[in-house]
ROSE-4610 file (N, C-alpha, C; in Angstrom, 1 decimal, always signed):
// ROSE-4610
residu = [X/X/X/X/X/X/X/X/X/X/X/X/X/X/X/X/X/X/X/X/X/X/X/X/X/X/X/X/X/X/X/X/X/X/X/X/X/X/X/X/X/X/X/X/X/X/X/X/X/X/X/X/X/X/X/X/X/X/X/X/X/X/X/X/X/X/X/X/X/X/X/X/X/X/X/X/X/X/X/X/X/X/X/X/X/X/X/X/X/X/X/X/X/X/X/X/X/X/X/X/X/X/X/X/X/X/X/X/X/X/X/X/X/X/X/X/X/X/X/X/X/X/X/X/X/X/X/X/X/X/X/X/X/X/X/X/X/X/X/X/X/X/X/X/X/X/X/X/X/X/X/X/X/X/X/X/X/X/X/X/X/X/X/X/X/X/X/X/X/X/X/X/X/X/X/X/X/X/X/X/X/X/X/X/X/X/X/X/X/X/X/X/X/X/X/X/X/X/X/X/X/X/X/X/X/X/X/X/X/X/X/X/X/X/X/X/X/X/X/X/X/X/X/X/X/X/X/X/X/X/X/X/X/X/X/X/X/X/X/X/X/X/X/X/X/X/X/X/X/X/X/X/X/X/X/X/X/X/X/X/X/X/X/X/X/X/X/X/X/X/X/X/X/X/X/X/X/X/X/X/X/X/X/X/X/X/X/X/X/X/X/X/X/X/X/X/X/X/X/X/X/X/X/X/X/X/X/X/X/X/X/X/X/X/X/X/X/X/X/X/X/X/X/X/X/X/X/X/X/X/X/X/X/X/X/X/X/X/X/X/X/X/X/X/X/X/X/X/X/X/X/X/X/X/X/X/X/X/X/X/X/X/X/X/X/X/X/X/X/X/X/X/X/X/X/X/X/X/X/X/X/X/X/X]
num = [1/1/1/2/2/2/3/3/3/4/4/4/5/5/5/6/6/6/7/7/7/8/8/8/9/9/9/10/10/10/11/11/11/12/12/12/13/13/13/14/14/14/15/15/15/16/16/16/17/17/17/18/18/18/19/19/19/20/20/20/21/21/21/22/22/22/23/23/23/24/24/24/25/25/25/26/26/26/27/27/27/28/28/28/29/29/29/30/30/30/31/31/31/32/32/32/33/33/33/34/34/34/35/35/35/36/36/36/37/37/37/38/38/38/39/39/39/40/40/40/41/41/41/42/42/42/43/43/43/44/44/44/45/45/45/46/46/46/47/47/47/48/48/48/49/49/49/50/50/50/51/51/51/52/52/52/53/53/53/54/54/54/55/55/55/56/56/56/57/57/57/58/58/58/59/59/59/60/60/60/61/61/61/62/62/62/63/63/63/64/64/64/65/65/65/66/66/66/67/67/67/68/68/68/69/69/69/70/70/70/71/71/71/72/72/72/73/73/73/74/74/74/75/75/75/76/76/76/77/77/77/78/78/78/79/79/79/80/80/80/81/81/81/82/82/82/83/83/83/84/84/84/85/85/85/86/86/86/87/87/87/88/88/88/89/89/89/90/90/90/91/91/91/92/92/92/93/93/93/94/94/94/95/95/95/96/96/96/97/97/97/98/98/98/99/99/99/100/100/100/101/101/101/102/102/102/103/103/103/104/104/104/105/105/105/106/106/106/107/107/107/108/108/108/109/109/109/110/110/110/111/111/111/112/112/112/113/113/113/114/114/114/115/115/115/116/116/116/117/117/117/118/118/118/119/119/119/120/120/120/121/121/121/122/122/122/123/123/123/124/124/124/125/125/125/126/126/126/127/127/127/128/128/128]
x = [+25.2/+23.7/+23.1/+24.0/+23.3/+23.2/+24.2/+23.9/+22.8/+22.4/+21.3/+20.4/+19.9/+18.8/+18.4/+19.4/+19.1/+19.1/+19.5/+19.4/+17.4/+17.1/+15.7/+14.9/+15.7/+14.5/+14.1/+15.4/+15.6/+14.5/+14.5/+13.8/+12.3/+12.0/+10.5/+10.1/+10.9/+10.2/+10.5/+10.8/+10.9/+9.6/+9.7/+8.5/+7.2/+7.0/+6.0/+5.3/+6.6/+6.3/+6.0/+6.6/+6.0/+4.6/+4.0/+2.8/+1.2/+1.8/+1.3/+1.3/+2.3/+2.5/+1.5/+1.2/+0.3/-1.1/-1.6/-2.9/-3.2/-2.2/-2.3/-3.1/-2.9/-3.6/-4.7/-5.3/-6.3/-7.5/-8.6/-9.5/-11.1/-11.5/-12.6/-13.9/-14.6/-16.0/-17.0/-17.6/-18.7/-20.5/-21.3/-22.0/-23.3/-23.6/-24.9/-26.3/-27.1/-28.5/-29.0/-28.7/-28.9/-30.4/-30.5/-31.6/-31.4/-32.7/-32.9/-33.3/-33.7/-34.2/-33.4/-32.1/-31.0/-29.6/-29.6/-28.3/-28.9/-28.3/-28.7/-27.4/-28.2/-27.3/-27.5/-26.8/-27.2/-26.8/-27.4/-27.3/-25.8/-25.7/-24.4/-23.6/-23.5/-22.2/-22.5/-22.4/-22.2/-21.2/-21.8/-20.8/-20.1/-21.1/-20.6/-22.3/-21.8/-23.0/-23.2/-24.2/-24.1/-25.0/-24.8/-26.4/-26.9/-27.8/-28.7/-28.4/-26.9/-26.5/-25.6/-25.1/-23.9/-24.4/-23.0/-23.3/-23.5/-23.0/-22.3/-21.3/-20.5/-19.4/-17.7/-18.5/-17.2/-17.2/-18.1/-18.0/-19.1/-18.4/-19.3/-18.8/-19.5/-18.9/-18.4/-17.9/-17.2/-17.2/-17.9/-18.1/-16.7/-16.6/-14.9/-15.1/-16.5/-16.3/-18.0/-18.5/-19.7/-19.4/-19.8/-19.5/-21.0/-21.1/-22.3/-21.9/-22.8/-22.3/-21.2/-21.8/-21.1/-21.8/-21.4/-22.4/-22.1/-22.5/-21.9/-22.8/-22.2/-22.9/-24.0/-23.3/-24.1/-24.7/-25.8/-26.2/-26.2/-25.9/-26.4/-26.9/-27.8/-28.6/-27.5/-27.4/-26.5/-27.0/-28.2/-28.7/-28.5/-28.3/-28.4/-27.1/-26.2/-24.7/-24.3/-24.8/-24.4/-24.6/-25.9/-26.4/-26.2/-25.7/-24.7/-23.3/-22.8/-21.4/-21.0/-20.0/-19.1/-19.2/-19.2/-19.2/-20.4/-21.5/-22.9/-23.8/-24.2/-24.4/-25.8/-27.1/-28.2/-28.7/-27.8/-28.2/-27.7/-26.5/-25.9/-27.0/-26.9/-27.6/-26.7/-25.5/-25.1/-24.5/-25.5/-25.6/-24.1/-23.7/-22.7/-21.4/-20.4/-19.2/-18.4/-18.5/-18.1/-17.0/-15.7/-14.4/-14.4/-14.8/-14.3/-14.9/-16.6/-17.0/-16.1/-15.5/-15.1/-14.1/-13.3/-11.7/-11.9/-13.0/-13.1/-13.8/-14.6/-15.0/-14.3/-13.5/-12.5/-11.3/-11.3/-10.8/-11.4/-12.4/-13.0/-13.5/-13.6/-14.0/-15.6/-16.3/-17.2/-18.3/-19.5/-20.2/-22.1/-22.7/-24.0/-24.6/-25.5/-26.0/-27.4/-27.4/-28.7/-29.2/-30.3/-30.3/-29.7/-29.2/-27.9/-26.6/-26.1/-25.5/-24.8/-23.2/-22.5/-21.7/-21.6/-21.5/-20.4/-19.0/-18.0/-18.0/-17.2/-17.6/-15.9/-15.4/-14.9/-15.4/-14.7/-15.2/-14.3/-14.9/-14.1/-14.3/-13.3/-13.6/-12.5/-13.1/-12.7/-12.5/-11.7/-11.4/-11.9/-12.4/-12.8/-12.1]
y = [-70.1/-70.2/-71.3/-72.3/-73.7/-72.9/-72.1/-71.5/-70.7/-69.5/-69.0/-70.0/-70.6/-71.6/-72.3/-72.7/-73.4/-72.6/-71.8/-70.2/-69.7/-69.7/-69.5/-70.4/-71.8/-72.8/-72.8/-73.0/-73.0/-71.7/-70.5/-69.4/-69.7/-70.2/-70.6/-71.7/-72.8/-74.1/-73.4/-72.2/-71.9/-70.8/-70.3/-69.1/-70.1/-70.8/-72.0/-72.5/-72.9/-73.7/-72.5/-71.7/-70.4/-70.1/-70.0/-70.0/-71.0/-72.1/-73.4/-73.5/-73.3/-73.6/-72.4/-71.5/-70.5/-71.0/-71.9/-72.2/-72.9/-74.1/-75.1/-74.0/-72.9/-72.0/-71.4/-71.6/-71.0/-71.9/-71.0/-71.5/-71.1/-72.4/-71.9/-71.5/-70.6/-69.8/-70.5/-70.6/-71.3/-70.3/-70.0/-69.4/-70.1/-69.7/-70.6/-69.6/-70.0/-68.7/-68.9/-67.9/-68.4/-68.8/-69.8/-70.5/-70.2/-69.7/-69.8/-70.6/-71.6/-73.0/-74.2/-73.6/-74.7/-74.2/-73.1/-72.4/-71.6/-71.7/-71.6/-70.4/-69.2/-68.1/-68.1/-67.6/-67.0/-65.5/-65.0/-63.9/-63.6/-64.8/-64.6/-65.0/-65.6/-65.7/-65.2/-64.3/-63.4/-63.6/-63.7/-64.5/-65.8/-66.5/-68.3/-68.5/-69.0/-69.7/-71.6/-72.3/-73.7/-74.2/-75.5/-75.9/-77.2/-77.2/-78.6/-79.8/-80.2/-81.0/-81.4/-80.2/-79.9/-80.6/-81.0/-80.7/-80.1/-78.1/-77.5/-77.7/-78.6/-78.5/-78.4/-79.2/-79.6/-78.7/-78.5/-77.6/-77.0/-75.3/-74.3/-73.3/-72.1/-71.3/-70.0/-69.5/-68.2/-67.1/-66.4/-65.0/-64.3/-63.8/-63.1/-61.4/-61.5/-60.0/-59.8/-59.0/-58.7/-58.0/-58.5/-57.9/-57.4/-56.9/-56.1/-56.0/-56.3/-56.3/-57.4/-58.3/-59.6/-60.4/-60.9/-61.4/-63.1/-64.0/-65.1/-65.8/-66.5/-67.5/-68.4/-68.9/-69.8/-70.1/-70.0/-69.7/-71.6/-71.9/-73.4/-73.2/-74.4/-74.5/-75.1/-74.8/-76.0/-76.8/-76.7/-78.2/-79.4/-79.3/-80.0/-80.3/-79.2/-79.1/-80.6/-80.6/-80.8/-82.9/-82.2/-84.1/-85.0/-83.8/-85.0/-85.1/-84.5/-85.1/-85.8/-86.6/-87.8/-87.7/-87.2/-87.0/-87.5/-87.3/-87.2/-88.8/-89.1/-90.8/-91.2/-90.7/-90.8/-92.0/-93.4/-94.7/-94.4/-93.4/-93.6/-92.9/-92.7/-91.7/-90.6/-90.2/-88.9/-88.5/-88.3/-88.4/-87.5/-86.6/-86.0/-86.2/-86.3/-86.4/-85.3/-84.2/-83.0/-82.6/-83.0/-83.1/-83.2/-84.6/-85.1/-83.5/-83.5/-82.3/-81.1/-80.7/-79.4/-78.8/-80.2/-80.6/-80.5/-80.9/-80.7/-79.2/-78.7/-77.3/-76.2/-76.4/-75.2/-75.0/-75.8/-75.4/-74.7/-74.6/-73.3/-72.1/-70.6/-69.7/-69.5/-69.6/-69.6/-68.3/-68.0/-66.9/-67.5/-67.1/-66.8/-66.2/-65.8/-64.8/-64.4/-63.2/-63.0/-61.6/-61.3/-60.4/-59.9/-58.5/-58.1/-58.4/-58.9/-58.9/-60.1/-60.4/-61.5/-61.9/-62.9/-62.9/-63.6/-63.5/-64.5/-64.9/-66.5/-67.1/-67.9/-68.4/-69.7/-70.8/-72.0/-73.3/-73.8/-73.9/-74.3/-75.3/-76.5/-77.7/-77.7/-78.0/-77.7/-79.6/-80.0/-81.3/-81.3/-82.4/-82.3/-83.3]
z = [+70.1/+69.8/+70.7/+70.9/+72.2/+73.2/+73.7/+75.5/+75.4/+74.0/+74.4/+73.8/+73.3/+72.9/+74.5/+75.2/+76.5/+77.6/+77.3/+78.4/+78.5/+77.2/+76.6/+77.0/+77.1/+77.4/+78.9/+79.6/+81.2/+81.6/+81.2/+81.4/+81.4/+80.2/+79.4/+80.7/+80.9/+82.1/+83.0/+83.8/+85.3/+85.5/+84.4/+84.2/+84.3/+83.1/+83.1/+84.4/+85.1/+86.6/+87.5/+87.7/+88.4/+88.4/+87.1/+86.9/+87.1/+86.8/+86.8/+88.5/+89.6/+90.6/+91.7/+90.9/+91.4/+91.3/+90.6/+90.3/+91.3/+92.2/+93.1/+94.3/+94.9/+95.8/+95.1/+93.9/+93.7/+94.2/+95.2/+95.6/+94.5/+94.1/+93.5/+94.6/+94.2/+94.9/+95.1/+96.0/+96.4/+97.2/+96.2/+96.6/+96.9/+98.3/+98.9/+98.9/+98.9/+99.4/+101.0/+101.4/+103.0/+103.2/+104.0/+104.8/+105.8/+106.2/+107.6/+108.5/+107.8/+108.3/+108.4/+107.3/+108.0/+108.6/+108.2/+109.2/+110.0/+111.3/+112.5/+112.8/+113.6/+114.3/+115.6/+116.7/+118.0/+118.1/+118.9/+119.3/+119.9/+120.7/+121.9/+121.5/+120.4/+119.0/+117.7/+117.7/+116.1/+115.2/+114.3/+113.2/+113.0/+113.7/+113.7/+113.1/+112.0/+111.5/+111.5/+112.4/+112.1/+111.1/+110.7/+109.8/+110.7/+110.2/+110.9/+111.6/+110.1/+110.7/+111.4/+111.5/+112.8/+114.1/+114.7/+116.4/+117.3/+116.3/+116.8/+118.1/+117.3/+118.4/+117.7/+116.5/+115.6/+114.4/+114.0/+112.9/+112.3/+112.3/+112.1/+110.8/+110.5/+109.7/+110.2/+110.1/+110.4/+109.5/+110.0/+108.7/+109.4/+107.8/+107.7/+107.1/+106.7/+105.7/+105.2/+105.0/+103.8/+102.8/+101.6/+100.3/+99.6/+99.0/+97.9/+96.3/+95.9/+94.2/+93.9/+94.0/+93.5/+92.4/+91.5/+90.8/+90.4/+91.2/+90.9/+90.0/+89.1/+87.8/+88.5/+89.5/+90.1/+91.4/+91.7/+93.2/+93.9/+94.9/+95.3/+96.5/+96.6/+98.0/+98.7/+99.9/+100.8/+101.7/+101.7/+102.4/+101.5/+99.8/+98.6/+99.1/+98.9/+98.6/+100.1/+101.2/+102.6/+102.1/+101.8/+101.3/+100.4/+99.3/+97.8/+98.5/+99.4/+99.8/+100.0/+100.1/+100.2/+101.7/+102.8/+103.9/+104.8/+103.5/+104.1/+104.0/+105.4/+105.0/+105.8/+105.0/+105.8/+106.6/+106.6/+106.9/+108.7/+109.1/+109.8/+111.3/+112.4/+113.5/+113.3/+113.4/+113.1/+111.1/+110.7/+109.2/+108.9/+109.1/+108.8/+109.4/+108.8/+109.4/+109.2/+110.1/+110.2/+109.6/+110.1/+109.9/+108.4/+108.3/+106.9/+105.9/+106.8/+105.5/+105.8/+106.5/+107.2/+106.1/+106.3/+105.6/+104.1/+104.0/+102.5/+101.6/+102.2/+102.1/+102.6/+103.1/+103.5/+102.2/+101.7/+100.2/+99.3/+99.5/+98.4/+99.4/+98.3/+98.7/+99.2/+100.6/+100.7/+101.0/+100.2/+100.7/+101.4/+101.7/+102.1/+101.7/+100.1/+99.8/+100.4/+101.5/+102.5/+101.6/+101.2/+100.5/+99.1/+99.4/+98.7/+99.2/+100.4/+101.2/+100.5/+100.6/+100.3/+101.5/+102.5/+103.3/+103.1/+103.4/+103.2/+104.8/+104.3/+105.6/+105.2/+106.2/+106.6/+107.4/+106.6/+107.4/+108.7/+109.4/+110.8/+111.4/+111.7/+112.3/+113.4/+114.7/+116.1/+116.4/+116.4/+117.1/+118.4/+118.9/+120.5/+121.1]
C-alpha cells in the first residue's frame, strides 16, 4: 500500500510540474490600434513597422501573419503603451531605450489592429 501510495504521489508532482512548467512559455496578447501617426512604414521595406520613437535602427516591428475575426477584450493605444514604460524617460534627448523596450515586449504576443485586419507582428532589436 506505501509503494502505491508513493507511486501515486511521484506521478501526481511530475504531472503537476509538467503542467505548471508549460505556463513559463505562455505568452500573454498584446493588442494595439494602428496609428498612422506614430507607426511609420516604407514602401521599400514591407512589413517592418517603426514608431516615432525609434531610431529605426535598433528597433522595429516585424509583421509575421494577418489574422480576421479576432476578438480581443482589450484594445491599447501604443503611443500610451510606449510612454508608461519603464524604458521610456522623457527628461532624456533620446526618450526611449530601445533594447531595454525591445527586450521587454518581445515577450508577449503582439498584433496591430488596421481595420478588420489583425496584424501580428514581432519585436526586433538589432544591436549596432
Amino acid at each position: 500500500m506505501k509503494n502505491l501510495t508513493f507511486l501515486f504521489f511521484t506521478v501526481f508532482v511530475s504531472i503537476t510540474n509538467s503542467i505548471l512548467g508549460q505556463n513559463d512559455t505562455f505568452k500573454d496578447t498584446l493588442y494595439f490600434k494602428y496609428d498612422d501617426k506614430y507607426i511609420e512604414t516604407f514602401k521599400e521595406q514591407s512589413g517592418l513597422y517603426y514608431i516615432k520613437e525609434s531610431t529605426y535602427e535598433t528597433f522595429y516591428f516585424l509583421e509575421s501573419e494577418i489574422l480576421y475575426g479576432l476578438r480581443p477584450k482589450k484594445v491599447l493605444n501604443l503611443k500610451r503603451f510606449v510612454r508608461k514604460s519603464k524604458s521610456y524617460d522623457k527628461n532624456k534627448g533620446i526618450n526611449l531605450d530601445e533594447i531595454r523596450f525591445g527586450t521587454d515586449i518581445s515577450k508577449y504576443i503582439i498584433f496591430f489592429i488596421k481595420k478588420s485586419a489583425f496584424i501580428r507582428v514581432e519585436a526586433v532589436v538589432e544591436s549596432i
